[in-house]
C-alpha positions in Angstrom: -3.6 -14.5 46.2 -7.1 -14.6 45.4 -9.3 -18.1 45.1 -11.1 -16.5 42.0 -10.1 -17.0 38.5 -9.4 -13.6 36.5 -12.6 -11.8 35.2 -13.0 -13.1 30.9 -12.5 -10.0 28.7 -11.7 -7.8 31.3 -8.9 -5.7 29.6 -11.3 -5.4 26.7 -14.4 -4.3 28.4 -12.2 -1.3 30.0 -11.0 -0.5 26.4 -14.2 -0.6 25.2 -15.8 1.3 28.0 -13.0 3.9 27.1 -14.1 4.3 24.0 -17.3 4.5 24.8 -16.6 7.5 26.8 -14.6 8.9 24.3 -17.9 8.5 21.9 -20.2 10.1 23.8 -18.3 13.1 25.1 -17.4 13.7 21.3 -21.3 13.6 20.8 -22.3 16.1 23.4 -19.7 18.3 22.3 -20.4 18.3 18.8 -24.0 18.5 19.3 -23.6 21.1 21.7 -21.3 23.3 19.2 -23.1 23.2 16.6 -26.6 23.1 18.1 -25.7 26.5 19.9 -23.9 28.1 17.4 -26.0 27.9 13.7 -24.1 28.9 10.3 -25.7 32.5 8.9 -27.9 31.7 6.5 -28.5 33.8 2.8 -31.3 35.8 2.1 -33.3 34.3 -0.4 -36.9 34.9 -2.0 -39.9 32.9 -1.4 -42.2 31.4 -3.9 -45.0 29.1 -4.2 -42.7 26.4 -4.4 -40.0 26.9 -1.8 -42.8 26.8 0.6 -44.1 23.6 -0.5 -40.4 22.0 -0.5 -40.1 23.4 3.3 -43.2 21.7 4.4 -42.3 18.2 2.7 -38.4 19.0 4.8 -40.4 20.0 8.0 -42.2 16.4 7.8 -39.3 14.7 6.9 -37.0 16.3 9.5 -40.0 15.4 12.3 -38.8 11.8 10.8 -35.3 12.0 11.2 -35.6 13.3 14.7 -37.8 10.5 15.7 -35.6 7.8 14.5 -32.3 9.4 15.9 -34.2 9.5 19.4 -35.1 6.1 19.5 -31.3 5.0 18.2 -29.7 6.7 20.6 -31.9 6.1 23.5 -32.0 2.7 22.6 -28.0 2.2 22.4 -27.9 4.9 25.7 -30.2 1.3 27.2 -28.1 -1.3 26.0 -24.7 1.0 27.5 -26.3 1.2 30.7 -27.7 -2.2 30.7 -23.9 -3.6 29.7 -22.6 -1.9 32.8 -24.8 -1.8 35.2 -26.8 -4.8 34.5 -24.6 -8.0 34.3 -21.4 -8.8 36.6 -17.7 -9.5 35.4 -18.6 -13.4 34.9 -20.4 -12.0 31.5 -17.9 -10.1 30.4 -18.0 -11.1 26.9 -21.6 -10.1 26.7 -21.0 -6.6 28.4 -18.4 -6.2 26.0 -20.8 -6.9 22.9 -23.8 -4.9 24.2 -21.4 -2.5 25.0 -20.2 -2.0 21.4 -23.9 -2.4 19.7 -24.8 0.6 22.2 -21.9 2.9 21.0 -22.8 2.1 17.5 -26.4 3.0 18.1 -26.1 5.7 20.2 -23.8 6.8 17.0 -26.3 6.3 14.4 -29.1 8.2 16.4 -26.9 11.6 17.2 -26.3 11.6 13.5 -30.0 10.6 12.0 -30.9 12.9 15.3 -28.7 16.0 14.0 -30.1 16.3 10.7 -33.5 16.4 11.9 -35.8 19.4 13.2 -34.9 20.6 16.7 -31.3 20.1 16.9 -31.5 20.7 20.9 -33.9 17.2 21.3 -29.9 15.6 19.9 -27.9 17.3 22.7 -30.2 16.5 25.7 -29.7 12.8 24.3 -26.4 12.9 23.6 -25.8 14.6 27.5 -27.9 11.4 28.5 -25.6 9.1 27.2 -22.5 10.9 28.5 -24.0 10.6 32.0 -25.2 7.2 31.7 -21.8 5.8 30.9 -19.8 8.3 33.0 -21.8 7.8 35.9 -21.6 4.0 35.4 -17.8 3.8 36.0 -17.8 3.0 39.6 -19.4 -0.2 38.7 -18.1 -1.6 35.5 -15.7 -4.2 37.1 -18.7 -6.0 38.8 -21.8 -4.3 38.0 -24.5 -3.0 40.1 -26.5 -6.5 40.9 -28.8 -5.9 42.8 -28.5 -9.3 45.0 -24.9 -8.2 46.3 -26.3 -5.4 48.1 -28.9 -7.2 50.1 -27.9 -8.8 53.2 -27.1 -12.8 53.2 -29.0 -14.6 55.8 
């Protein structure tokens, strides 16, 4: 038997990272779908002021890019920083950032979809798909950096 009490939370920090997985794999293949494949679109006539409404939706789509990049990158940070950053005595905190990066990550693939180039949405939804599957090797202790030096 082992000296060391049980990890806290560690049960729900693999259910959590599960569904974390589960969230951003949905994300890049959503965004991939439907970034790759566009609906036809009607013919329609042009006048004076359908191209004034298209440049007022170009400017607010530039927005709505913007903001779902920095969301998602942002909750991508706080997934990778969950995992990789703090060891299995913080648990409870992994689990919370965790969670606030999934829902963040959400909220910028979605602002991020509706805005002008769809593609910028995939590459950050792939992101996040690699940053939390390639962090599973680590999420019982975490990468910390002071295990992997020698002890003297």
């Amino acid at each position: 038997m082992s000296d060391q009490p049980p990890a806290p939370l560690a049960g729900t920090l693999r259910v959590l990272y599960f569904l974390a997985l589960l969230g951003v794999t949905l994300a890049v293949v959503l965004t991939g779908v439907f970034t790759n494949y566009e609906r036809p679109q009607a013919p329609r006539e042009e006048d004076e002021f359908t191209r004034q409404f298209e440049d007022e939706g170009a400017a607010q789509g530039d927005y709505e890019r913007n903001v779902g990049l920095i969301l998602a990158l942002t909750g991508t940070g706080l997934m990778g920083a969950a995992i990789l950053g703090l060891n299995s005595r913080f648990n409870p905190v992994r689990s919370g950032l965790l969670l606030a990066g999934l829902g963040l990550f959400g909220a910028g693939v979605g602002v991020g979809s509706t805005g002008s180039n769809d593609w910028i949405t995939f590459v950050t939804s792939a992101l996040g798909f690699v940053t939390v599957a390639g962090s599973f090797p680590w999420l019982e202790e975490g990468l910390v950096i002071g295990r992997m030096r020698g002890s003297a």
